[in-house]
py3Dmol code that shows the C-alpha trace and the ligand (Angstrom):
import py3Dmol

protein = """\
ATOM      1  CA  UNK A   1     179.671 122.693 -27.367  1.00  0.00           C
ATOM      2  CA  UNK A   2     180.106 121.062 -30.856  1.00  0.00           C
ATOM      3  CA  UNK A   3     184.232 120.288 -29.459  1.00  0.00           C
ATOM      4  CA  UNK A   4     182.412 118.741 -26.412  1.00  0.00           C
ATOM      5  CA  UNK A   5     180.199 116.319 -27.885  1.00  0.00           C
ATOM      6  CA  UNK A   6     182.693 115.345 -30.156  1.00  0.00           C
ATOM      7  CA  UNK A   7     184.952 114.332 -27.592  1.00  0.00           C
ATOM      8  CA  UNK A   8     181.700 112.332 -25.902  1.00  0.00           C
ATOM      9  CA  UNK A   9     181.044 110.586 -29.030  1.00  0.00           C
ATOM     10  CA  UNK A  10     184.630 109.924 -29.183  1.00  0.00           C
ATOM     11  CA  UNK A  11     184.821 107.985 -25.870  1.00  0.00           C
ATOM     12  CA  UNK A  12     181.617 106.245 -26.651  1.00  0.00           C
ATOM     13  CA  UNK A  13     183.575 104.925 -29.993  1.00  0.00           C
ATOM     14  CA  UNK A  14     186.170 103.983 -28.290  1.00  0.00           C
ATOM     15  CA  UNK A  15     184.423 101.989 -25.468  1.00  0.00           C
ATOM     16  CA  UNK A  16     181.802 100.241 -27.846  1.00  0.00           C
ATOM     17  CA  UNK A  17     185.263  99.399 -29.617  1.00  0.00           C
ATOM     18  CA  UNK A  18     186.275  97.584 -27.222  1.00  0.00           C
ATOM     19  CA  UNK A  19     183.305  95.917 -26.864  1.00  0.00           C
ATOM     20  CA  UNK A  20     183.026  95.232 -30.131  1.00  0.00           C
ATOM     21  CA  UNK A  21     186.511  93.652 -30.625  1.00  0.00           C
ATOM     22  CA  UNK A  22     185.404  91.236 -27.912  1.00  0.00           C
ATOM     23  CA  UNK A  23     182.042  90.610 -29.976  1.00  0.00           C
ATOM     24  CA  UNK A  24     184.084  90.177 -33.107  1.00  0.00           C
ATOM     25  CA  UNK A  25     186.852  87.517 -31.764  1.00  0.00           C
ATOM     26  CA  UNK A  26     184.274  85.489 -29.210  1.00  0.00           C
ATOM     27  CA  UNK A  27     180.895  85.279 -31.163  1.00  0.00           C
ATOM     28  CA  UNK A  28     182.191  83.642 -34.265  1.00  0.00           C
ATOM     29  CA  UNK A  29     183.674  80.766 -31.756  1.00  0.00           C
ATOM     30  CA  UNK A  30     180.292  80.672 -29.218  1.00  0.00           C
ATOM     31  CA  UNK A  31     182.480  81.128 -26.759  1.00  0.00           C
ATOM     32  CA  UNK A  32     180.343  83.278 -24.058  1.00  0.00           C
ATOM     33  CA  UNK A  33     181.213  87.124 -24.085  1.00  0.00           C
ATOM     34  CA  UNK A  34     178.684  88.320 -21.376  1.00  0.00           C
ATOM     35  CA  UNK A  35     179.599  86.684 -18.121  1.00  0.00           C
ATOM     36  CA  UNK A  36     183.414  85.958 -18.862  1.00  0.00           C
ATOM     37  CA  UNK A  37     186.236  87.779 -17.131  1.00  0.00           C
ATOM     38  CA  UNK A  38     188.892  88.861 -20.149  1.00  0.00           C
ATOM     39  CA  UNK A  39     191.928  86.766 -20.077  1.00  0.00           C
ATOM     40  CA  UNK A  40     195.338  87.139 -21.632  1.00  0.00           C
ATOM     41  CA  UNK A  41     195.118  84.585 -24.609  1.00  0.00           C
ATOM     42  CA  UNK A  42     198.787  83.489 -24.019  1.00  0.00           C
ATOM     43  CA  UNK A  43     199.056  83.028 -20.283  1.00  0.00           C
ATOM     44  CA  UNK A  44     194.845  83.014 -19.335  1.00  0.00           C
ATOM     45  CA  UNK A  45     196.373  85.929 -16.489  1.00  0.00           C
ATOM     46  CA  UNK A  46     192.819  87.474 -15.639  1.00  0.00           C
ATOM     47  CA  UNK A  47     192.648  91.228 -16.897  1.00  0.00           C
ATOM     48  CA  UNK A  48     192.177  94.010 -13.818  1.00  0.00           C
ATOM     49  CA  UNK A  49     189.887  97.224 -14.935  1.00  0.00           C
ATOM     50  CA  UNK A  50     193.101  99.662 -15.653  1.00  0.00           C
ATOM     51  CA  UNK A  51     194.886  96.695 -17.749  1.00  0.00           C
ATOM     52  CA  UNK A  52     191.151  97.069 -20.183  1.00  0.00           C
ATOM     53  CA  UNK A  53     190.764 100.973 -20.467  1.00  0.00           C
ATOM     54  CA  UNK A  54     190.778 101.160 -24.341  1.00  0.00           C
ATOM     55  CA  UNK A  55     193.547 102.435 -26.522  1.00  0.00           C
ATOM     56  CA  UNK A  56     195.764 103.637 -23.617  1.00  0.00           C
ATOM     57  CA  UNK A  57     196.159 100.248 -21.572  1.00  0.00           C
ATOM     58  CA  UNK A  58     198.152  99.269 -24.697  1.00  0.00           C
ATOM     59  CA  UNK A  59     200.238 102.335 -24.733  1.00  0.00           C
ATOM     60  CA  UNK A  60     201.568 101.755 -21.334  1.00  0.00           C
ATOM     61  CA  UNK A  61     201.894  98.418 -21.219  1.00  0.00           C
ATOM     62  CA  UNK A  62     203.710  98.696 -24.630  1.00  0.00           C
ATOM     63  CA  UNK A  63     201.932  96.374 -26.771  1.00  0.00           C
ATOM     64  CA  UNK A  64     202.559  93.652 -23.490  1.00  0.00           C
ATOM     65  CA  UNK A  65     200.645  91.579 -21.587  1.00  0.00           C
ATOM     66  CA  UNK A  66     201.865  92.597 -17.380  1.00  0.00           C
ATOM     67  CA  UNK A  67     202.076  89.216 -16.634  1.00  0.00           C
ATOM     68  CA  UNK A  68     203.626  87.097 -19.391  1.00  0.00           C
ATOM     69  CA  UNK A  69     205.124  90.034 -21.863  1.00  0.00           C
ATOM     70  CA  UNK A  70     203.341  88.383 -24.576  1.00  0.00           C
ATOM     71  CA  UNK A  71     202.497  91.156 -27.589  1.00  0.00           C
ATOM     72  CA  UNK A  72     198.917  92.198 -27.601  1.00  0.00           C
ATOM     73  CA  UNK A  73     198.114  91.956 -31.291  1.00  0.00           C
ATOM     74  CA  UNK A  74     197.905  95.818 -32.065  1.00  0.00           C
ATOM     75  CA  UNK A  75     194.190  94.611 -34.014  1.00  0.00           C
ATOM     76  CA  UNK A  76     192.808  95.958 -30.402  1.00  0.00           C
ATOM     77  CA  UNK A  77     193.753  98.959 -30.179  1.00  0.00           C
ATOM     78  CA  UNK A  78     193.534 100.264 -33.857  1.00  0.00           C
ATOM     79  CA  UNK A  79     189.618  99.203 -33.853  1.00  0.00           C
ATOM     80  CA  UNK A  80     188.996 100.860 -30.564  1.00  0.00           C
ATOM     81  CA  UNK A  81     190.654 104.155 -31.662  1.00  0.00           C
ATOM     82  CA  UNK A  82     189.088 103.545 -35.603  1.00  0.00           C
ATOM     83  CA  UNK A  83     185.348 103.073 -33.698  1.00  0.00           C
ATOM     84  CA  UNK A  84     186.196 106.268 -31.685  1.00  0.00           C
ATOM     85  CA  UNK A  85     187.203 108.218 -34.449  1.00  0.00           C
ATOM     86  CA  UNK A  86     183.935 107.434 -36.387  1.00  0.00           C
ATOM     87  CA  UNK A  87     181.534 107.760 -34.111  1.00  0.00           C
ATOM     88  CA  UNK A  88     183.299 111.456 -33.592  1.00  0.00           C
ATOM     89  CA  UNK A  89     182.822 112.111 -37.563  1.00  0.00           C
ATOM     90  CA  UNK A  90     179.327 110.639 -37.544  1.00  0.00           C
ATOM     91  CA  UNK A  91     178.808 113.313 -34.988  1.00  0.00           C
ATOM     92  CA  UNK A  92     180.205 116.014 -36.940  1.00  0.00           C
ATOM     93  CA  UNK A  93     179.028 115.457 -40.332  1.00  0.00           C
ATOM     94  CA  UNK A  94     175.120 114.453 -38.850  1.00  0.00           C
ATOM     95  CA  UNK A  95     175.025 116.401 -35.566  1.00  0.00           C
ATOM     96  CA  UNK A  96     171.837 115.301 -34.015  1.00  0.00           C
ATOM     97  CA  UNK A  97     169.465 113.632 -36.823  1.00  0.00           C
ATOM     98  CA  UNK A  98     168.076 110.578 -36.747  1.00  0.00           C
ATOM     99  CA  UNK A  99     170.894 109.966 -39.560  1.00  0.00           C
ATOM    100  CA  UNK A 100     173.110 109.861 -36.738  1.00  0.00           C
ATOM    101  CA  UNK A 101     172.034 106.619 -35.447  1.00  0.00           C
ATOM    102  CA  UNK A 102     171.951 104.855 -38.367  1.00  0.00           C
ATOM    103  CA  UNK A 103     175.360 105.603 -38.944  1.00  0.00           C
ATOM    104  CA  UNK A 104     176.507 104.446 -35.376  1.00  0.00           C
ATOM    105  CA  UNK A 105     174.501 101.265 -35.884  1.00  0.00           C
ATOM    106  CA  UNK A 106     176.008 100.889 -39.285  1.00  0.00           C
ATOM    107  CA  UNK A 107     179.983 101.768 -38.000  1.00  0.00           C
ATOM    108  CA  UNK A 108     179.080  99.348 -35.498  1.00  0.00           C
ATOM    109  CA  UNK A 109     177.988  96.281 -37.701  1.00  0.00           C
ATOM    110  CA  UNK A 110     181.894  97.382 -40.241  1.00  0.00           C
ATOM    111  CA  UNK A 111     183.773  96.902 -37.786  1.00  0.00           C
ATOM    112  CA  UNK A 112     182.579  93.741 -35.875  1.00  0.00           C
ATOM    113  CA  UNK A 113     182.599  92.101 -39.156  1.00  0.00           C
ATOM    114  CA  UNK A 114     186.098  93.536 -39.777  1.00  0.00           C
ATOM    115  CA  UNK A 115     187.172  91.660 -36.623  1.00  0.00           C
ATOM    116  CA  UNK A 116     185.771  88.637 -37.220  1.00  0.00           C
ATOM    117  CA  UNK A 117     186.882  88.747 -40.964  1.00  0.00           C
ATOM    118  CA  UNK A 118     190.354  89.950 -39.929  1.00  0.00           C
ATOM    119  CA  UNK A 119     190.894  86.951 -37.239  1.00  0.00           C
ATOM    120  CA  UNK A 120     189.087  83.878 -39.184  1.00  0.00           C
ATOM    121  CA  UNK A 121     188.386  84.871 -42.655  1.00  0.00           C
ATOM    122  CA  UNK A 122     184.723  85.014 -42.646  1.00  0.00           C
ATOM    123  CA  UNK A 123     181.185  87.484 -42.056  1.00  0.00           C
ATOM    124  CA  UNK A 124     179.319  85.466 -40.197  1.00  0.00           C
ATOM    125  CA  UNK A 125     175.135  85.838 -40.439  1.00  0.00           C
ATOM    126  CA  UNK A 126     174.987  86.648 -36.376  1.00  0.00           C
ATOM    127  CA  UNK A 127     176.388  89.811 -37.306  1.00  0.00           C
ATOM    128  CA  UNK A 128     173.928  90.401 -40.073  1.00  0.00           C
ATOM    129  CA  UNK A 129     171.153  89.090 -38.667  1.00  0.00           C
ATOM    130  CA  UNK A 130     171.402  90.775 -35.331  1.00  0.00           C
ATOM    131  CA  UNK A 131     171.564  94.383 -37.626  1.00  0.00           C
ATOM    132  CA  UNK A 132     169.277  93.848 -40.647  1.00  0.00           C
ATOM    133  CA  UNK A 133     165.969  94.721 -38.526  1.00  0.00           C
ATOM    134  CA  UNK A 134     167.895  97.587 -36.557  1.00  0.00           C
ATOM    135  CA  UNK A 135     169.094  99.051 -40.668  1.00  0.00           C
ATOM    136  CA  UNK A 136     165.491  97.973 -41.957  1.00  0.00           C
ATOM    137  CA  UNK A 137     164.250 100.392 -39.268  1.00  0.00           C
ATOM    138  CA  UNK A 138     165.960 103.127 -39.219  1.00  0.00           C
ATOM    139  CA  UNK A 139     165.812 103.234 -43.291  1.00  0.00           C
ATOM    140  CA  UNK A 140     161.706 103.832 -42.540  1.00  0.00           C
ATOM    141  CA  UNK A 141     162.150 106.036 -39.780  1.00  0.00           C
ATOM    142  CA  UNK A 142     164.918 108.167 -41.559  1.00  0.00           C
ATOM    143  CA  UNK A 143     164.670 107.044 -45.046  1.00  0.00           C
ATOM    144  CA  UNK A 144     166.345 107.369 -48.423  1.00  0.00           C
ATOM    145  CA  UNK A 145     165.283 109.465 -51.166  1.00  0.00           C
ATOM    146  CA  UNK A 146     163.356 107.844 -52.903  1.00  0.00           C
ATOM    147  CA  UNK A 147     162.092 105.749 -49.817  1.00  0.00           C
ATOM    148  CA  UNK A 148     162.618 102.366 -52.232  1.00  0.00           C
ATOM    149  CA  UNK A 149     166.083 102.938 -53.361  1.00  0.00           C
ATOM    150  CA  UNK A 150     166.911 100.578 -50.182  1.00  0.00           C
ATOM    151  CA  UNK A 151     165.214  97.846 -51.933  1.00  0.00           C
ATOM    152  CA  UNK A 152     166.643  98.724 -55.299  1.00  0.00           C
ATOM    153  CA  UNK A 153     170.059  99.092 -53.698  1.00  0.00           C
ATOM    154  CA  UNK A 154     169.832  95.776 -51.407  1.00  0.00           C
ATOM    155  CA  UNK A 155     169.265  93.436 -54.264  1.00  0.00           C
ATOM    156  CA  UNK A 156     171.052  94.904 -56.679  1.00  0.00           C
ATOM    157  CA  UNK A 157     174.586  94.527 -53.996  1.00  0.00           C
ATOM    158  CA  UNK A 158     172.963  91.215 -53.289  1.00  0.00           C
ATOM    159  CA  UNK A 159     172.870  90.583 -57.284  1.00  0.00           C
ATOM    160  CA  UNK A 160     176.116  92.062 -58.317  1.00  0.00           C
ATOM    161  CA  UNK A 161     178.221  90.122 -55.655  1.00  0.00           C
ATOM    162  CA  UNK A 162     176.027  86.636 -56.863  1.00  0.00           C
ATOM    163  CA  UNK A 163     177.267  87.651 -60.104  1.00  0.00           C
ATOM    164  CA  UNK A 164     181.015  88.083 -59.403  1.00  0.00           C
ATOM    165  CA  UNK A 165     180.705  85.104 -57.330  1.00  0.00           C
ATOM    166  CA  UNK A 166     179.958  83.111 -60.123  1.00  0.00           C
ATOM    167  CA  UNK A 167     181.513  84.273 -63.022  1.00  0.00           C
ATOM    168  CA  UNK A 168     184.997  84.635 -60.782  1.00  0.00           C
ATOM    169  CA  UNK A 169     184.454  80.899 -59.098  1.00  0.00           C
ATOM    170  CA  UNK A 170     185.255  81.961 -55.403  1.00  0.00           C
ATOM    171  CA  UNK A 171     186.460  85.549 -55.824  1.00  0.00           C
ATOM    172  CA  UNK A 172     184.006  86.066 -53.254  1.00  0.00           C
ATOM    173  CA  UNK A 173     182.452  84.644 -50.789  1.00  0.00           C
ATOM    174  CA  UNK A 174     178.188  83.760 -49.731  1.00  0.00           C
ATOM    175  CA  UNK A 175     179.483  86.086 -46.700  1.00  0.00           C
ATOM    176  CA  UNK A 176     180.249  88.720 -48.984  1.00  0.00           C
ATOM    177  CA  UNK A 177     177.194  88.882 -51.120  1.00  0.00           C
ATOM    178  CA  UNK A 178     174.801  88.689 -47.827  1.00  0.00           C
ATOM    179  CA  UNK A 179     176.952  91.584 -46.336  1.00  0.00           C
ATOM    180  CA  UNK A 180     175.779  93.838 -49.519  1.00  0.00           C
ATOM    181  CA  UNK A 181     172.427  93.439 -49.309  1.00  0.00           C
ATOM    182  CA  UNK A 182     172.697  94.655 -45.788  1.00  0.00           C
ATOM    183  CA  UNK A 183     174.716  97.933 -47.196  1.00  0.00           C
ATOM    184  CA  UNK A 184     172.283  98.237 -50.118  1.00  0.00           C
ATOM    185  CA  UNK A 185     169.369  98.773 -47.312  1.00  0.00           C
ATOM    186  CA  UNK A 186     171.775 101.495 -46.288  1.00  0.00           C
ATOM    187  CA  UNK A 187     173.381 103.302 -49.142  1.00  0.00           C
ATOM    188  CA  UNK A 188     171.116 102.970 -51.876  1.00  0.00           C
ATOM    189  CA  UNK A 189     171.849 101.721 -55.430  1.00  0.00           C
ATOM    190  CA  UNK A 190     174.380 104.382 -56.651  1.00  0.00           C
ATOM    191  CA  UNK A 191     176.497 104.108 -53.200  1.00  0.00           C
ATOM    192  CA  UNK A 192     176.560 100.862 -53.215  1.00  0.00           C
ATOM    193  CA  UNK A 193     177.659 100.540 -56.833  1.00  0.00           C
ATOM    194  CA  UNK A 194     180.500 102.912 -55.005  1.00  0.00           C
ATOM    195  CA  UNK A 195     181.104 100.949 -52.725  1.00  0.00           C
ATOM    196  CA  UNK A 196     181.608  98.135 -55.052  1.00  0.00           C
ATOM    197  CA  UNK A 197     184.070 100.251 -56.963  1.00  0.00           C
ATOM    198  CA  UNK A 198     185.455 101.769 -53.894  1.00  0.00           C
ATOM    199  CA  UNK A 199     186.101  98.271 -51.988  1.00  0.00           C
ATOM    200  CA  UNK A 200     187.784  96.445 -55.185  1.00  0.00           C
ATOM    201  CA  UNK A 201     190.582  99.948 -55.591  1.00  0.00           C
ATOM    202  CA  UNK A 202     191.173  99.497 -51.064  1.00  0.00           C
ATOM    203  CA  UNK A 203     191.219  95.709 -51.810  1.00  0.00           C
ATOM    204  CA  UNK A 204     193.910  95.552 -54.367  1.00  0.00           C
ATOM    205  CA  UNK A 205     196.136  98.465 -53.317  1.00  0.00           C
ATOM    206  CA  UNK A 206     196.051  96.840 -49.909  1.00  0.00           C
ATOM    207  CA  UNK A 207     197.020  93.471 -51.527  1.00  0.00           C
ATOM    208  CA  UNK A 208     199.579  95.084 -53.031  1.00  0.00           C
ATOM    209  CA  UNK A 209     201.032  96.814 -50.143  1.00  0.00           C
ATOM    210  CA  UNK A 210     200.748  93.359 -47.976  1.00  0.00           C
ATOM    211  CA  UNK A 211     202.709  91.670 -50.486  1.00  0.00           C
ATOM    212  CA  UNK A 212     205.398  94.124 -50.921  1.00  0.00           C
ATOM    213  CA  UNK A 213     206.055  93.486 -47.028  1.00  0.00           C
ATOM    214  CA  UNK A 214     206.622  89.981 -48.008  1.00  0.00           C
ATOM    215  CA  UNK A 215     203.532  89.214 -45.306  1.00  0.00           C
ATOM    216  CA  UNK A 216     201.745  86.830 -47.314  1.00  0.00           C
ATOM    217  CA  UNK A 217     202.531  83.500 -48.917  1.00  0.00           C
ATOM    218  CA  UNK A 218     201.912  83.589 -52.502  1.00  0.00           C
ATOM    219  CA  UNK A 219     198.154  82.571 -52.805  1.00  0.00           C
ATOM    220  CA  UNK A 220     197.523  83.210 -49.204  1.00  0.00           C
ATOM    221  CA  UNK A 221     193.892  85.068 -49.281  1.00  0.00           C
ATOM    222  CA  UNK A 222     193.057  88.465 -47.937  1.00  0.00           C
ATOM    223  CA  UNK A 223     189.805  89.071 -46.012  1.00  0.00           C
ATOM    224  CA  UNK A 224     187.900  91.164 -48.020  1.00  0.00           C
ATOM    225  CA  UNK A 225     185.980  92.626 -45.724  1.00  0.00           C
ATOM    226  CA  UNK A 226     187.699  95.419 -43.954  1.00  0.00           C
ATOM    227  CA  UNK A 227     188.369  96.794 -47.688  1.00  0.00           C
ATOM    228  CA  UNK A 228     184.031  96.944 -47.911  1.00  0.00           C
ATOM    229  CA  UNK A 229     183.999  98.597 -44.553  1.00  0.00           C
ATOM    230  CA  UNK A 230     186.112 101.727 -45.339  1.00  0.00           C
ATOM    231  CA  UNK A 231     184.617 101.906 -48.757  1.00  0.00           C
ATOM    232  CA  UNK A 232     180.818 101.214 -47.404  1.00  0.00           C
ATOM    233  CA  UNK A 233     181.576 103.955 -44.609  1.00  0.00           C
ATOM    234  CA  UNK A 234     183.431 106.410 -46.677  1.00  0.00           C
ATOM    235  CA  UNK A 235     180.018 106.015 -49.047  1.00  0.00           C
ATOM    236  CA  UNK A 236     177.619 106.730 -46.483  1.00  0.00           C
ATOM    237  CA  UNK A 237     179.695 110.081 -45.350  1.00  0.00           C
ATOM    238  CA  UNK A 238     180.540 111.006 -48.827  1.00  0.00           C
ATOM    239  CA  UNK A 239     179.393 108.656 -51.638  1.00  0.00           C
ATOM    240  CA  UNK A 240     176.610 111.825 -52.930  1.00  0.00           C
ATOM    241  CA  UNK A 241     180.190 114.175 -53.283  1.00  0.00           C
ATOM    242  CA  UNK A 242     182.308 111.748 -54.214  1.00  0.00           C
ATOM    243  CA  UNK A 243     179.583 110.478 -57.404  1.00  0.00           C
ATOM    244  CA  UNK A 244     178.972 114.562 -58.153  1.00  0.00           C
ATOM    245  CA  UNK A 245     183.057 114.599 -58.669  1.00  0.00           C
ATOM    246  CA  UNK A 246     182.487 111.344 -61.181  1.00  0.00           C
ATOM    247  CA  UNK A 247     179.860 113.058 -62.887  1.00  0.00           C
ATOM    248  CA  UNK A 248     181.325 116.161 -63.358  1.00  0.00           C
ATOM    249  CA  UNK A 249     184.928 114.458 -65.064  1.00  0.00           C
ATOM    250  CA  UNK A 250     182.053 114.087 -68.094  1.00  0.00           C
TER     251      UNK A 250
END
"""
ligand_1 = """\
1
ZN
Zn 199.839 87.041 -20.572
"""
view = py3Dmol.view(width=600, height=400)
view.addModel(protein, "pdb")
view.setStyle({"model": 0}, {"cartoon": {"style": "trace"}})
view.addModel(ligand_1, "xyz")
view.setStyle({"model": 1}, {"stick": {}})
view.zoomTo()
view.show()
């Protein structure tokens, strides 16, 4: 059974990917995501159902729109499979608690912002806004030990990112700091000092790898936020293993 609702949570990642890369791109622009046919960007050909089935539309049609053989950007398909994936290991590591939801909800909020932060290089407070309450309630309904760490941990991600912010003079960004308060609410003061630590080590080594492609014009910045994603989500599956490890190097 456990093989079967992991494939079920799976699909359901894979489809709210989708949705969520639409979300991501269309939100941040108002333009309307509800009522709107999807359109090839290039040639505005309107998409049929079998050219939108996630992940494996883009396998046939090899990266290419049908109409105009313009490349799909492959940012589609790697956040539908990614949102698949984690649902499916939300599923296995929670099985069904009420911890399970907040993950989802949390996987949900990463990876819209990732989209949006990925395409215009910024987090914008929709996003945050529309998730806070959702977070807020799920931390009282399934909460953190003890119960207040989410307050603790929300202002002290809100705090440390004010802090960078100023002493670094546009490291970061207001988008940044409003993001951790959210995760604090979530994680709890130690995971999101993990985070933190986590975010900074994906941040630079992905800099680094960018640059070594010769990708990026010297000065050109990086969004920030899909590096706070993977370490905010690898936190809330592992941060309590990953901090016994720390501890235990003294
Ligand atoms: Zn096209």
């Amino acid at each position: 059974m456990e093989i079967y609702w992991l494939f079920v949570f799976f699909l359901f990642g894979i489809t709210f990917g989708s949705f969520y890369n639409v979300v991501g791109l269309r939100v941040p622009k108002n333009i309307p995501f509800v009522n709107d046919h999807s359109h090839c960007p290039n040639c505005n050909h309107r998409l049929r159902w079998h050219e939108l089935v996630p992940v494996a539309s883009f396998i046939w049609q090899k990266g290419t729109c049908r109409n105009c053989d313009a490349r799909i950007s492959p940012l589609y398909p790697s956040m539908e499979l990614l949102t698949g994936l984690l649902f499916a290991y939300s599923y296995f590591i929670f099985g069904f608690q009420l911890e399970l939801i907040t993950a989802i909800l949390f996987i949900s909020l990463l990876v819209i912002i990732s989209v949006a932060d990925i395409a215009y290089m910024l987090i914008p407070n929709k996003f945050l806004l529309f998730f806070l309450p959702l977070l807020i309630i799920m931390r009282i309904i399934s909460p953190l030990n003890p119960w207040y760490d989410m307050i603790i941990g929300a202002f002290l991600g809100l705090g440390l990112i004010a802090l960078i912010i100023i002493v670094s003079k546009g490291g970061m960004g207001a988008g940044d700091m409003k993001l951790f308060f959210v995760l604090g609410i979530v994680l709890g003061w130690k995971q999101v000092l993990l985070t933190f630590f986590l975010a900074s080590l994906i941040g630079t080594i992905f800099g680094i790898f960018l640059k070594s492609l010769r990708k990026l014009k010297r000065r050109q910045p990086i969004p920030f936020g899909p590096s706070i994603a993977i370490a905010a989500v690898i936190s809330h599956f592992h941060g309590e293993t990953l901090l016994e490890l720390y501890l235990s190097l003294f």
